[in-house]
C-alpha positions in Angstrom: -44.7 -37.5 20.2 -41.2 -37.3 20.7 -38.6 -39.0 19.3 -37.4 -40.5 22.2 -40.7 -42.1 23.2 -41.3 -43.6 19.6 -38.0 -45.9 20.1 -39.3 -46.3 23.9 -35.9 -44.6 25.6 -36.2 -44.7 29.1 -36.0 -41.5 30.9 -32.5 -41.6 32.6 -30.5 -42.0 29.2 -32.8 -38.6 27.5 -29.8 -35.8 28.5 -27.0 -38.7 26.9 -28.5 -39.7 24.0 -28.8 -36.0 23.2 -26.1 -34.5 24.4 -23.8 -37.2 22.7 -26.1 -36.7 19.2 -24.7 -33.1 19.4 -21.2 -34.0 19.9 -21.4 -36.4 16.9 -22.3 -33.6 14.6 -20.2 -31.4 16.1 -17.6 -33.5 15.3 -18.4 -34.4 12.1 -18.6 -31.1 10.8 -15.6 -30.0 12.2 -14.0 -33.0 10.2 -16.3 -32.2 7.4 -15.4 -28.5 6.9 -11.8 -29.1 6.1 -13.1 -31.1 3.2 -14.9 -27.8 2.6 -12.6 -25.3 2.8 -11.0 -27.3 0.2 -13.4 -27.7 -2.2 -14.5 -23.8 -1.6 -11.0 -22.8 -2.6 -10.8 -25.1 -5.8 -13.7 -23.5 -6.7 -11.8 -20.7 -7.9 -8.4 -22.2 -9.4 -9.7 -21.6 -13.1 -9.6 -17.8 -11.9 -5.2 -18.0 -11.4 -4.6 -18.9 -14.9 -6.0 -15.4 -16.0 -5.0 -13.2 -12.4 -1.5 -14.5 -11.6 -1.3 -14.9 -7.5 -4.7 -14.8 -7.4 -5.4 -17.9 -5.6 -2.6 -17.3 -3.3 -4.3 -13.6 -2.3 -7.6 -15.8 -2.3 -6.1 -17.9 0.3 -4.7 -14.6 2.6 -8.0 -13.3 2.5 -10.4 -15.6 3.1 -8.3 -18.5 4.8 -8.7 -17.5 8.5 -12.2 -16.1 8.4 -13.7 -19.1 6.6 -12.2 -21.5 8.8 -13.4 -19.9 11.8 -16.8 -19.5 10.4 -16.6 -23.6 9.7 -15.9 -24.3 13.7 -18.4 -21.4 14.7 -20.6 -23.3 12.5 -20.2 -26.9 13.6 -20.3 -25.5 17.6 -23.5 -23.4 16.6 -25.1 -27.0 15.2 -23.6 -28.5 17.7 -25.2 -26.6 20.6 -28.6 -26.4 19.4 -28.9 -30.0 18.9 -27.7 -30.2 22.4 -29.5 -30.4 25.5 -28.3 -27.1 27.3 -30.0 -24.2 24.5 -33.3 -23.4 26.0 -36.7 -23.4 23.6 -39.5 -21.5 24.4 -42.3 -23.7 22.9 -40.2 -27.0 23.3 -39.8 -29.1 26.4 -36.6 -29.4 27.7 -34.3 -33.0 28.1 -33.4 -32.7 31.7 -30.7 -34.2 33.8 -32.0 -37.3 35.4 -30.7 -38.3 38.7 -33.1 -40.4 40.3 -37.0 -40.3 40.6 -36.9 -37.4 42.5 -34.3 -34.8 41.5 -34.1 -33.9 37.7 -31.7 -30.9 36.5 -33.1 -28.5 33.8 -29.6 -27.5 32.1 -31.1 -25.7 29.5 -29.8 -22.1 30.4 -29.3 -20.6 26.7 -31.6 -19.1 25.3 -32.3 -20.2 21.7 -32.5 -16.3 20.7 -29.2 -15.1 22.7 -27.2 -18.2 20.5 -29.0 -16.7 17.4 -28.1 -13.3 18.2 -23.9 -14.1 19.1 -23.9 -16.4 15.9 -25.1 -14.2 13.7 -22.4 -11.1 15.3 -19.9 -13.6 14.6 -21.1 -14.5 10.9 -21.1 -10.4 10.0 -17.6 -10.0 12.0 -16.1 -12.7 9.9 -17.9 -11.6 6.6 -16.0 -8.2 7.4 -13.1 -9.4 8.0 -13.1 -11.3 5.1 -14.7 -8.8 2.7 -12.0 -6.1 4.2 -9.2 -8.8 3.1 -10.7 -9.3 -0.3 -9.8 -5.3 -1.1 -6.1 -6.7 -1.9 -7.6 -8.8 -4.4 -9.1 -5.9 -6.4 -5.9 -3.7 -5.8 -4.2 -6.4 -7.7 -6.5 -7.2 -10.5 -6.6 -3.1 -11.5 -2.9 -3.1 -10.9 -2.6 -5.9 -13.3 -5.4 -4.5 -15.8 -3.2 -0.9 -15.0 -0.3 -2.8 -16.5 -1.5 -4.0 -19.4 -3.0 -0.7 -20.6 0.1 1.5 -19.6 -1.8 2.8 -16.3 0.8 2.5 -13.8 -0.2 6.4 -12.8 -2.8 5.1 -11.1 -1.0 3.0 -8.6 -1.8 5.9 -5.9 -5.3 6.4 -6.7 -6.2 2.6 -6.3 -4.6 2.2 -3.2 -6.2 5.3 -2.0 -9.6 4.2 -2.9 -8.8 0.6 -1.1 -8.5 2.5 2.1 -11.7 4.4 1.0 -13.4 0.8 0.3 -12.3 -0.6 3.7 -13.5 1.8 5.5 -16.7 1.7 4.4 -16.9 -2.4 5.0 -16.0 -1.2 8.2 -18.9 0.9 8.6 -21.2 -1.5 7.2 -20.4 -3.8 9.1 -20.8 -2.2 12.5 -23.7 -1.0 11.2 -25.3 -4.6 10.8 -24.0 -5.8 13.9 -26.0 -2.9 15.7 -29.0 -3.9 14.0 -28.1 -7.5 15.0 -28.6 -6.0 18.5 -31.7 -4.7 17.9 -30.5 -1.5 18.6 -32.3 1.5 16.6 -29.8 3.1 14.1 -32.3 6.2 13.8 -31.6 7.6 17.4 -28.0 6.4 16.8 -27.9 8.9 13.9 -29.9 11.4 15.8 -27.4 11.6 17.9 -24.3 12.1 15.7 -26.6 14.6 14.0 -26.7 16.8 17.0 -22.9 16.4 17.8 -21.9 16.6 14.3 -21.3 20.8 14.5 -19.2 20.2 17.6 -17.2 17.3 15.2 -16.5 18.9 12.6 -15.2 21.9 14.3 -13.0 19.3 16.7 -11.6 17.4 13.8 -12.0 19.6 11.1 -7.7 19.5 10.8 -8.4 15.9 9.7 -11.1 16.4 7.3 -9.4 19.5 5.9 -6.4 16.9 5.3 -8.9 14.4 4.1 -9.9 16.7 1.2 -6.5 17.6 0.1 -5.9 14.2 -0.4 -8.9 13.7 -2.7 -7.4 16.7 -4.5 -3.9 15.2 -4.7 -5.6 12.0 -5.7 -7.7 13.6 -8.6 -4.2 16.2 -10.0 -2.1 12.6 -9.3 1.1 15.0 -9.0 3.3 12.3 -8.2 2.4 7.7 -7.6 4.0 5.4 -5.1 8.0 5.4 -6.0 8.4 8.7 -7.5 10.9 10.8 -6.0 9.5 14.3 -5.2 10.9 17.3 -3.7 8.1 20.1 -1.2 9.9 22.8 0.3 12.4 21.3 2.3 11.4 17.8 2.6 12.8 15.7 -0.8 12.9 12.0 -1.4 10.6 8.8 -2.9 6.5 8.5 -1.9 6.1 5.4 0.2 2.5 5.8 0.6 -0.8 8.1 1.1 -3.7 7.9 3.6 -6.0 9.7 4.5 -4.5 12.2 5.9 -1.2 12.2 5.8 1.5 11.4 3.0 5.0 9.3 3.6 8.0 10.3 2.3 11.3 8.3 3.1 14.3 10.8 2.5 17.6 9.9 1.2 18.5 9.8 4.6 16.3 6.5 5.0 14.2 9.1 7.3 10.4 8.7 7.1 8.6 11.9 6.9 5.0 11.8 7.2 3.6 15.1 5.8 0.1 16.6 6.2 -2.1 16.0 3.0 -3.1 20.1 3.3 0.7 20.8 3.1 1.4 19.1 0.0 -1.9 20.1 -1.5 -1.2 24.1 -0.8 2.8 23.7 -1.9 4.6 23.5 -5.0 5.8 19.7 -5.6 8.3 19.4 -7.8 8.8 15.8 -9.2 11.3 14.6 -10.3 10.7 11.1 -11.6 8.6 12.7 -14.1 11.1 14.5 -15.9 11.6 13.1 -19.7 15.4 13.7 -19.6 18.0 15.3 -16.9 20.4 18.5 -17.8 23.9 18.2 -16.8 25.8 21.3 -17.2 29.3 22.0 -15.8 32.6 24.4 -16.5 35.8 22.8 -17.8 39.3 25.0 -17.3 42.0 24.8 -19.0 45.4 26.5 -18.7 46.6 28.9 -20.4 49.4 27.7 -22.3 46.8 25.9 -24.4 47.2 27.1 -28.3 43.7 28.2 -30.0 44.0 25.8 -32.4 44.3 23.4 -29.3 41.5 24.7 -27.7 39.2 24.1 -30.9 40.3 21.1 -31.7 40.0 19.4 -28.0 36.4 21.5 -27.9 35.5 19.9 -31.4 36.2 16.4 -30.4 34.6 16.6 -26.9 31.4 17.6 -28.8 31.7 14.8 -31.0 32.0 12.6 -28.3 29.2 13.6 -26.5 27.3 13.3 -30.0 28.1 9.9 -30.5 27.4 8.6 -26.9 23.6 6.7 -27.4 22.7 8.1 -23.4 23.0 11.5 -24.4 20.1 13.4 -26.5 21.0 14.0 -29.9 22.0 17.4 -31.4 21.3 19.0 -27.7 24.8 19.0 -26.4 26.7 22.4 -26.5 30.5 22.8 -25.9 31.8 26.3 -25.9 34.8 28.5 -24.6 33.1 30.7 -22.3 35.2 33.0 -20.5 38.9 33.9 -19.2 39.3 32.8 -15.7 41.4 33.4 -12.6 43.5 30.8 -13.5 42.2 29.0 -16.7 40.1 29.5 -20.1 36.8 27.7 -19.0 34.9 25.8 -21.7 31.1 25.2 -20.8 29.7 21.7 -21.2 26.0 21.2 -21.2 24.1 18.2 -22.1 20.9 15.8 -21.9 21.1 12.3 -20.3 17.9 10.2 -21.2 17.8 7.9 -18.0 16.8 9.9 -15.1 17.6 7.8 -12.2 20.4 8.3 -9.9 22.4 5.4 -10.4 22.3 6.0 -14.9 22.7 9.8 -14.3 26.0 9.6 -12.2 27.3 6.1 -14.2 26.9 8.8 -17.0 28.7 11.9 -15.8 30.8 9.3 -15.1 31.4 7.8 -18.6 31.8 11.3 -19.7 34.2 12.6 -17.0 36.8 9.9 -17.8 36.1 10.8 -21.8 37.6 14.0 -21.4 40.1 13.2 -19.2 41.7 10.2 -21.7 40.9 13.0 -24.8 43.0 15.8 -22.3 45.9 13.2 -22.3 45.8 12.5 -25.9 45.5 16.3 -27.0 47.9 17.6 -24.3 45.4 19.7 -22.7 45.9 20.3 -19.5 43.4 20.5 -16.8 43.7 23.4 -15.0 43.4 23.6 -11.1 43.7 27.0 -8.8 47.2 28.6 -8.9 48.9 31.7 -8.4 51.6 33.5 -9.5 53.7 35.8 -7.1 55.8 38.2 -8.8 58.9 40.1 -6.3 60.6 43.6 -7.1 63.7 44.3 -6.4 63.9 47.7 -4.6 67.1 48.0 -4.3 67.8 48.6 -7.9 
């Protein structure tokens, strides 16, 4: 018996009654699901006290997706309950116009809005699951940090990318089943083309495999400023197959993965301590005893100064010049970076120049001396 008959409905108001009963619930659970998403979210606030930012990348990655999947939801319940999704063992509420003419507006079929809900559900599950990747970038980055780790910045990234393309996969994969489409001959199919694949694109899987090599030797992380042939500056990122380098230039170079694999790479962010080595001239009215004692007290200096690796710092007269007695000065600075290394060779420049003044040593700078003969004589 249906429901209709049991609350004797006459026939006209059938299509009305239904069709409003579906945009009730509709409605509601449109209105309902923001009450939802809310209390889906607040579910996992417990979790940001131990992962900073976590509910904030919580919210990036599943915001969207689940509040399309709430309004996909509510129209899905909407339209079944309504009187236009065709049954195939139900009679259908039809359009009454008078006794004569009734309209059948039942032209979905029950198992074509199964089928399109259920490619949406898997699209947004992929969407979010491919979001959620940044969530366990962060959570190894911060367990990374705590452990001293931070040499394995590269490798998780490059395993994201390895992780979201296989949610990609999967999820093409499902929504061909979805289809009712056989993934056998599918397979069949690539199995026949894959010789004619692999020799089209083997380039890309060649570069693909260097940089699984490069992620497993870990030569140089995100940040590190590297130098390959003729192509130096800091590593911005690495795919698949390529790698990013952004020069000093502010260029972007993005370098093949098989390059960097088959060259030497020589890192420089890696090094414990940076050599600075460079020839001081004096002139040569500058006494020995002078020359010792300005030497002596340069050394000292250098010895003193807390930037500067201790008892590694040479200072010695090294040769007669052109034009002055060169002393070599060679030393160690323990911070690395740019800006440290030249606010050092900095510091030390001006030392010797306010121990020069103090001494009376002169610096000495190219000059020549022109000697005439008198022929007439």
């Amino acid at each position: 018996m249906k429901l209709f008959d049991l609350f004797s409905i006459p026939k006209p108001y059938h299509f009305y009654i239904q069709l409003a009963l579906a945009l009730i619930v509709t409605l509601g659970l449109l209105l309902l699901s923001k009450t939802l998403r809310k209390v889906i979210i607040k579910f996992f606030t417990h979790f940001n006290d131990k992962l900073p930012n976590f509910l904030d990348e919580l919210n990036l990655a599943f915001a969207k997706p689940l509040d399309y999947w709430l309004r996909i939801s509510s129209l899905y319940m909407g339209l079944i309950l309504s009187p236009f999704v065709a049954y195939n063992h139900l009679n259908q509420v039809e359009l009454y116009i008078n006794e004569s003419l009734q309209i059948n507006l039942a032209i979905v079929p029950i198992k074509s809005l199964h089928m399109v809900y259920g490619l949406l559900c898997i699209a947004l599950a992929t969407w979010a699951t491919y979001n959620s990747v940044n969530i366990y970038e962060d959570i190894l980055m911060e367990i990374g940090s705590k452990f001293m780790l931070l040499d394995h910045q590269l490798l998780i990234r490059f395993t994201g990318k390895i992780i979201r393309l296989t949610i990609i996969l999967i999820g093409i994969m499902m929504m061909i089943t979805q289809l009712n489409i056989k993934i056998a001959g599918i397979l069949t199919g690539v199995g026949l083309g894959g010789v004619a694949f692999t020799f089209i694109a083997k380039d890309t899987l060649t570069n693909i495999m260097s940089g699984v090599v490069l992620m497993i030797d870990r030569p140089f992380t995100i940040g590190d400023w590297v130098q390959c042939g003729s192509i130096e500056g800091i590593i911005e990122d690495v795919s698949f197959r390529s790698t990013r380098i952004r020069t000093f230039e502010q260029g972007l170079v993005i370098v093949p993965n098989t390059t960097l694999a088959n060259d030497n790479i020589l890192n420089w962010s890696t090094m414990p301590k940076r050599r600075v080595r460079f020839s001081l001239g004096v002139t040569y009215d500058t006494s020995s005893d002078k020359l010792q004692t300005f030497m002596d007290q340069l050394k000292e200096s250098l010895a003193q100064n807390d930037l500067i690796e201790k008892d590694t710092s040479l200072v010695y007269f090294d040769d007669f010049g052109d034009f002055s007695l060169n002393i070599i000065v060679l030393f160690y600075a323990l911070q690395t970076d740019l800006k440290s290394y030249s606010a050092l060779k900095q510091q030390v420049n001006l030392d010797i120049m306010r121990l020069a003044a103090e001494l009376e040593v002169n610096i000495a700078f190219p000059t020549q001396t022109i000697q005439i003969q008198n022929t007439n004589d």
